[in-house]
C-alpha positions in Angstrom: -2.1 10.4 -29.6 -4.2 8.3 -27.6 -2.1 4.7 -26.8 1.4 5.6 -27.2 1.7 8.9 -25.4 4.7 7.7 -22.5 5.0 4.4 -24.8 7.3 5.9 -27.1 6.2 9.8 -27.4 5.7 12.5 -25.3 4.4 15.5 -26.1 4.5 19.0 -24.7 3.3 22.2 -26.6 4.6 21.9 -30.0 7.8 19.9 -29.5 6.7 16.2 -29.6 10.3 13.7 -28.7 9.9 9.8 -29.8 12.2 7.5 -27.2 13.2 3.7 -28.6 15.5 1.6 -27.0 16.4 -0.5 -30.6 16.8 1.9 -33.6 14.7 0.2 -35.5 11.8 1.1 -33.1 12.2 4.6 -34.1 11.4 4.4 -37.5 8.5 2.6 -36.9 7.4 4.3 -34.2 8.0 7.9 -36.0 6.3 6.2 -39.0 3.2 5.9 -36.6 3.3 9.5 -35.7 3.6 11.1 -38.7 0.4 8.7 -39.6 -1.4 10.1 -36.5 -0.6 14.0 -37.0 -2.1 13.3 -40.9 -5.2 12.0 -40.1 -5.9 15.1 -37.9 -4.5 17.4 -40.8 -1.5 18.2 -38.8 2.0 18.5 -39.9 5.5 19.0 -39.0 8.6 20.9 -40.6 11.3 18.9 -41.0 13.9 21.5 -40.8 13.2 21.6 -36.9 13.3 17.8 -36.8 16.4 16.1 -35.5 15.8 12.3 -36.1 18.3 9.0 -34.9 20.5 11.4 -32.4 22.0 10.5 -29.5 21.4 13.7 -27.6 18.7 16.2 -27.7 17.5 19.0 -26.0 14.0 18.8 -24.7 12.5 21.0 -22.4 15.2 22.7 -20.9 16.8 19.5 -20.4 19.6 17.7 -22.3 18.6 13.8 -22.5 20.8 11.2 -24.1 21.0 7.7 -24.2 22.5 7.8 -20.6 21.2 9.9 -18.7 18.8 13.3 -18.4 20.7 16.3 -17.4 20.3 20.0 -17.1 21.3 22.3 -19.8 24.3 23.5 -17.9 24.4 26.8 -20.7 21.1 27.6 -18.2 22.8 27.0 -14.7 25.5 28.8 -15.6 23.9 32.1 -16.6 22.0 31.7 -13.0 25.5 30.9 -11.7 26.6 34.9 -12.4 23.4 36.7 -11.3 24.7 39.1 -8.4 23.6 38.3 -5.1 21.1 41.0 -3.5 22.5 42.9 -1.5 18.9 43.4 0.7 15.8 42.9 1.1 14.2 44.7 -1.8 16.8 43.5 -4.5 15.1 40.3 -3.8 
Protein backbone atom coordinates (compact mmCIF):
# COMPACT_ATOMS: atom_id res chain seq x y z
CA UNK A 1 0.00 0.00 0.00
CA UNK A 2 2.98 1.83 -0.83
CA UNK A 3 1.87 5.82 -1.65
CA UNK A 4 -1.37 6.22 0.10
CA UNK A 5 -0.72 4.71 3.44
CA UNK A 6 -1.54 8.24 5.89
CA UNK A 7 -2.94 9.75 2.45
CA UNK A 8 -6.15 8.25 2.85
CA UNK A 9 -5.61 4.62 4.57
CA UNK A 10 -4.09 3.41 7.45
CA UNK A 11 -3.56 0.19 8.26
CA UNK A 12 -3.04 -1.77 11.38
CA UNK A 13 -3.22 -5.72 11.61
CA UNK A 14 -6.14 -6.74 9.75
CA UNK A 15 -8.48 -3.67 10.23
CA UNK A 16 -7.48 -1.20 7.34
CA UNK A 17 -9.87 2.56 7.87
CA UNK A 18 -9.95 4.81 4.54
CA UNK A 19 -10.39 8.80 5.77
CA UNK A 20 -11.77 11.44 2.89
CA UNK A 21 -12.72 14.68 3.60
CA UNK A 22 -15.40 14.88 0.23
CA UNK A 23 -17.53 11.67 0.00
CA UNK A 24 -16.78 11.31 -3.21
CA UNK A 25 -13.08 10.64 -2.31
CA UNK A 26 -14.07 7.53 -0.60
CA UNK A 27 -15.33 5.68 -3.33
CA UNK A 28 -12.48 6.41 -5.25
CA UNK A 29 -10.12 6.00 -2.87
CA UNK A 30 -11.84 2.49 -1.53
CA UNK A 31 -12.03 1.70 -5.27
CA UNK A 32 -8.06 1.95 -5.23
CA UNK A 33 -7.79 -0.34 -2.30
CA UNK A 34 -9.76 -3.03 -3.16
CA UNK A 35 -7.57 -2.82 -6.59
CA UNK A 36 -4.32 -2.98 -4.40
CA UNK A 37 -5.47 -5.96 -2.00
CA UNK A 38 -6.38 -7.95 -5.56
CA UNK A 39 -3.26 -7.68 -7.18
CA UNK A 40 -1.60 -9.28 -4.07
CA UNK A 41 -4.47 -11.98 -3.96
CA UNK A 42 -5.91 -10.46 -0.91
CA UNK A 43 -9.37 -9.99 0.04
CA UNK A 44 -11.77 -8.63 2.41
CA UNK A 45 -15.33 -9.74 3.86
CA UNK A 46 -17.77 -7.37 3.38
CA UNK A 47 -19.89 -8.32 6.27
CA UNK A 48 -17.13 -6.73 8.56
CA UNK A 49 -17.01 -3.66 6.37
CA UNK A 50 -18.79 -0.51 7.48
CA UNK A 51 -18.51 1.92 4.39
CA UNK A 52 -19.75 6.01 4.21
CA UNK A 53 -20.24 6.25 8.19
CA UNK A 54 -19.89 8.96 10.19
CA UNK A 55 -18.45 7.18 13.22
CA UNK A 56 -16.35 4.20 13.64
CA UNK A 57 -14.53 2.39 15.96
CA UNK A 58 -10.91 1.87 15.25
CA UNK A 59 -8.46 0.81 17.46
CA UNK A 60 -9.95 1.19 20.68
CA UNK A 61 -10.82 4.58 19.71
CA UNK A 62 -14.12 6.12 18.46
CA UNK A 63 -13.26 8.60 15.43
CA UNK A 64 -15.89 10.71 13.68
CA UNK A 65 -15.95 13.46 11.52
CA UNK A 66 -15.25 15.70 14.64
CA UNK A 67 -13.15 14.59 16.62
CA UNK A 68 -11.17 11.17 17.92
CA UNK A 69 -12.24 9.98 21.24
CA UNK A 70 -11.90 7.17 23.65
CA UNK A 71 -14.29 4.36 23.66
CA UNK A 72 -15.79 5.50 27.02
CA UNK A 73 -17.53 1.58 27.24
CA UNK A 74 -13.51 0.99 27.94
CA UNK A 75 -12.90 3.83 30.58
CA UNK A 76 -15.67 2.92 32.26
CA UNK A 77 -15.08 -0.68 33.02
CA UNK A 78 -11.45 0.73 34.39
CA UNK A 79 -13.60 3.35 36.17
CA UNK A 80 -15.03 0.29 38.65
CA UNK A 81 -11.82 -1.74 39.19
CA UNK A 82 -11.41 -1.70 43.12
CA UNK A 83 -8.65 0.14 44.34
CA UNK A 84 -5.73 -2.08 46.02
CA UNK A 85 -5.85 -2.04 49.15
CA UNK A 86 -1.64 -2.73 49.42
CA UNK A 87 1.18 -3.24 48.05
CA UNK A 88 0.75 -6.73 46.64
CA UNK A 89 -2.87 -6.14 45.19
CA UNK A 90 -0.88 -3.93 42.93
Amino acid sequence: MSGIVDYFVVIYLNNIFVYFKLKEDHYAYVRIIIKRLKKHKLYIKLNKCFFNVEEVEFLKFIISIIKVKPDFNRIFIIEKWLKPESFHEV
